[in-house]
C-alpha positions as MATLAB code, in Angstrom:
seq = 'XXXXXXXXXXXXXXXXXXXXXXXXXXXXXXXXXXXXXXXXXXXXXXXXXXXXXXXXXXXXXXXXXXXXXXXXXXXXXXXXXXXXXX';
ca = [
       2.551  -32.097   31.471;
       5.645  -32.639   29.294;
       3.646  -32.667   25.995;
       2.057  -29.014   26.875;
       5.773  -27.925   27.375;
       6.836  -29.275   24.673;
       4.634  -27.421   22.760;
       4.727  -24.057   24.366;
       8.306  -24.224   23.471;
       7.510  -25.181   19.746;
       4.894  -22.385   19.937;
       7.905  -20.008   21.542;
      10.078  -20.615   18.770;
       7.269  -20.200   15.984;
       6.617  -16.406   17.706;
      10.708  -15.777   17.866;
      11.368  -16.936   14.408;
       8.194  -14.984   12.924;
       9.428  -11.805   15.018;
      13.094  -12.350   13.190;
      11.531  -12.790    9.697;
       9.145   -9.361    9.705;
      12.315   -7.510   11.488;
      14.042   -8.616    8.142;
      11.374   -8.258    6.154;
      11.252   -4.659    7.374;
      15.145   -4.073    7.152;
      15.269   -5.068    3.634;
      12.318   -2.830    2.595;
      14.775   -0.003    3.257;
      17.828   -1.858    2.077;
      17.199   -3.983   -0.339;
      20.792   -4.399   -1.342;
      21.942   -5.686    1.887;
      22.342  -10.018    0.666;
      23.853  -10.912    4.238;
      20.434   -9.672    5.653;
      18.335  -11.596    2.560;
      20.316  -14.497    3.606;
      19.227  -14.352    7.425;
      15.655  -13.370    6.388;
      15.361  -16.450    3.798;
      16.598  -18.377    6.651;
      14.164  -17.221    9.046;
      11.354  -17.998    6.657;
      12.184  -21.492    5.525;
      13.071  -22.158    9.683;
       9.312  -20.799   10.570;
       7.695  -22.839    7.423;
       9.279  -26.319    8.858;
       8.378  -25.219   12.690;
       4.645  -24.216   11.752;
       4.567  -27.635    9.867;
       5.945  -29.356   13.125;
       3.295  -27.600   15.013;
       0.191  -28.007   13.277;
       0.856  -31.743   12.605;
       1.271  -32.399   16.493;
      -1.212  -30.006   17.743;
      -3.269  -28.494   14.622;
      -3.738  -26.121   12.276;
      -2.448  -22.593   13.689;
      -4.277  -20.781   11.330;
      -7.866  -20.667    9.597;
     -10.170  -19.255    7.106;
      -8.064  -21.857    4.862;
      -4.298  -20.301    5.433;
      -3.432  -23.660    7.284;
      -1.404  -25.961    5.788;
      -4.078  -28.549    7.045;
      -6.593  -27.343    3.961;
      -9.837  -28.799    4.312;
      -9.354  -29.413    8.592;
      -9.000  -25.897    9.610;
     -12.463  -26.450   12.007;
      -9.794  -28.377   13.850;
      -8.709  -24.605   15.970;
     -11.768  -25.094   17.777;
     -11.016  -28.267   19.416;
      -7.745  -26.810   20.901;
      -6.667  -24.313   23.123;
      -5.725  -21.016   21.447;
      -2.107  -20.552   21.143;
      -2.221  -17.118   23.418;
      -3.871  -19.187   25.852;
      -1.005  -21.948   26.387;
];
C-alpha cells in the first residue's frame, strides 16, 4: 500500500510540474523578454526531466511509441496500470 502512494505522489508531482512548465512555456510565447519567468520555466523543465526519470525507473516507462527514456522497453506500459488509473 505504501509503494502505490508513493507513487501516486511521484505521479502528482510529474502532472504539477508539467502543468507549471506549459503555463511558462505559454507565458513566454507572449513575453519572451521576461528572464525571471525563463528562469522558473528552465527550472520546471529540468525538475520534470529528473522526476519522469525517477518514475519510469521505479515503475516504467510513462510514455511509448519510443518517447520513453526506457528506448527499446517501451512494451513495458502494458504490464502496468495506466497512470490515470492510479
Amino acid at each position: 500500500m505504501a509503494a502505490e502512494t508513493e507513487r501516486h505522489n511521484l505521479l502528482r508531482r510529474i502532472q504539477e510540474t508539467e502543468f507549471v512548465a506549459l503555463d511558462l512555456n505559454l507565458y513566454l510565447d507572449t513575453h519572451p523578454e521576461d528572464t525571471k519567468a525563463l528562469e522558473h520555466y528552465n527550472k520546471a523543465a529540468a525538475e520534470l526531466l529528473v522526476l519522469m526519470k525517477k518514475y519510469e525507473e521505479c515503475y516504467g516507462p510513462l510514455l511509448n511509441f519510443g518517447l520513453s527514456s526506457e528506448t527499446g522497453k517501451t512494451w513495458r506500459w502494458i504490464n502496468q496500470p495506466w497512470p490515470w488509473d492510479i
